[in-house]
Structure formats: structure tokens, C-alpha cells
N, C-alpha and C positions, 0 to 999 in steps of 0.2 A: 535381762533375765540371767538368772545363776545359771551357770555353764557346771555341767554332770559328766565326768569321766565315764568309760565305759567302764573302768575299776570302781567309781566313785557305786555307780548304778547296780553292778555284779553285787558288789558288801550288801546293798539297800535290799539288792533283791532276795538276799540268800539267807533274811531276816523273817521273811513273809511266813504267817501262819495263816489256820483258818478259823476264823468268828463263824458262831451262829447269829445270821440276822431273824426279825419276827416282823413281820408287819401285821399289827393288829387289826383286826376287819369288827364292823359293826354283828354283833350275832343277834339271834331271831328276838330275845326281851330288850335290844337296844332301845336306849332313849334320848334325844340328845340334851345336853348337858342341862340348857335351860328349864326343858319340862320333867327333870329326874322326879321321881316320887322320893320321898326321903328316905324308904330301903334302898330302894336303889344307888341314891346318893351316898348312903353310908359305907356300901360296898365298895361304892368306886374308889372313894375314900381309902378305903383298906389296901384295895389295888396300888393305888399310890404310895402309900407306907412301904405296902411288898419293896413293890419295885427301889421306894431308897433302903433300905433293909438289905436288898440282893445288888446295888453296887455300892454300901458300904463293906460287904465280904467281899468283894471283887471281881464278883461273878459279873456284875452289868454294867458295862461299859458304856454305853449310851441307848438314853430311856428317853422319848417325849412325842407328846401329841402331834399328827398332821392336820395340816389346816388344809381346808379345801381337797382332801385327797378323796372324797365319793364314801366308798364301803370301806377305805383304809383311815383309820383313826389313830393310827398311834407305829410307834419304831422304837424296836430297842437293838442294840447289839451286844451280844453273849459271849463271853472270853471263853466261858466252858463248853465239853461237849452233846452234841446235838441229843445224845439221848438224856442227859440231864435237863437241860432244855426244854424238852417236850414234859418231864416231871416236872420242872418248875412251873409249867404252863397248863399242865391239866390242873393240878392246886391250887390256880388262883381263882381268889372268891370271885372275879367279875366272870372269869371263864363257867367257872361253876353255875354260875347265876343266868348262864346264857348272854350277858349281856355286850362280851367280847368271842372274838372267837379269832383264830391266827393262820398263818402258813408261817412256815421257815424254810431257811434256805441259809446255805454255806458260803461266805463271802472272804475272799484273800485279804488281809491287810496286812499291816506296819503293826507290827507291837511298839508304843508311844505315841503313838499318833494321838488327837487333841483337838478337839475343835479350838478355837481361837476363845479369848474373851470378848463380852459383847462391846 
């Protein structure tokens, strides 16, 4: 294991900002993916575009579906802040449509941090 000065760790730590996280929840017209009616599909659709749309500006740092999470179906995390967040979230068409619905919450991280390649 890499060995971490307590200087090495102070620099790491004196980096930390904070992300808005979302974890998207199933709302009252969900359907799941398979039985979409094709409005609905077409929405979700758009929902996706949004979302690479808003981390081609930079806004969204990490967007994607949970698997097996119950009433949580999806996770982004948001470089900007929480009251633009909540404006990017009331606007989207799947929000609108009832068919998403969210909480958020503020989370510390690493500005560069990265998930791995697959």
C-alpha cells in the first residue's frame, strides 16, 4: 500500500470541496424500463440527452442508472450549487412527467477524482 505523509494528506485534504449528490427515486407514473409506453420512453429518452448535455457543460460530473437499488433508480453528482441543482431538477422532462422524482444531498470530495476505465 502507498504510504501518505501527514503533509502528503493536509495538501489532499485542503483541496476538498463540496458536490451536490441526487439519488433519483422512482416517482408516482414510473414504469419500469421494459413496459415503457412509447411517451414515456421518449421522455426518458430526453432525460438522457439532459443529463449528457449538463456534463458536457461541466455541470455533471457523474450520471448513471442503479441496478437493484428498490425506489433509487439512478445517481448523478453535481459540480454546481445545490440551488441550481434543485433548478436543473425541477426542469427535467422525466421530473415533470412524474416519472422520476429525487432528494439531494451535499457530499465532500477531491476535485479530479475519476472513476477508473472499465
Amino acid at each position: 500500500m502507498v504510504e501518505i505523509s501527514d503533509d502528503d494528506m493536509q495538501e489532499r485534504l485542503d483541496t476538498v470541496r463540496p458536490y451536490v449528490v441526487v439519488l433519483l427515486k422512482k416517482g408516482a407514473a414510473y414504469t419500469p424500463p421494459d413496459d415503457r409506453p412509447p411517451e414515456q420512453q421518449r421522455i426518458v429518452i430526453e432525460h438522457g440527452r439532459r443529463n449528457m448535455a449538463l456534463q458536457a457543460e461541466g455541470k455533471l460530473s457523474i450520471v448513471g442508472p442503479l441496478q437493484s437499488g428498490g425506489d433509487f433508480v439512478g445517481l448523478y453528482v453535481f459540480a454546481v450549487p445545490e440551488d441550481e441543482v434543485r433548478t436543473i431538477m425541477e426542469s427535467d422532462p422525466a421530473f415533470e412527467a412524474r416519472i422520476f422524482t429525487y432528494e439531494l444531498m451535499t457530499f465532500f470530495g477531491f476535485p479530479g477524482d475519476s472513476l477508473p476505465p472499465a
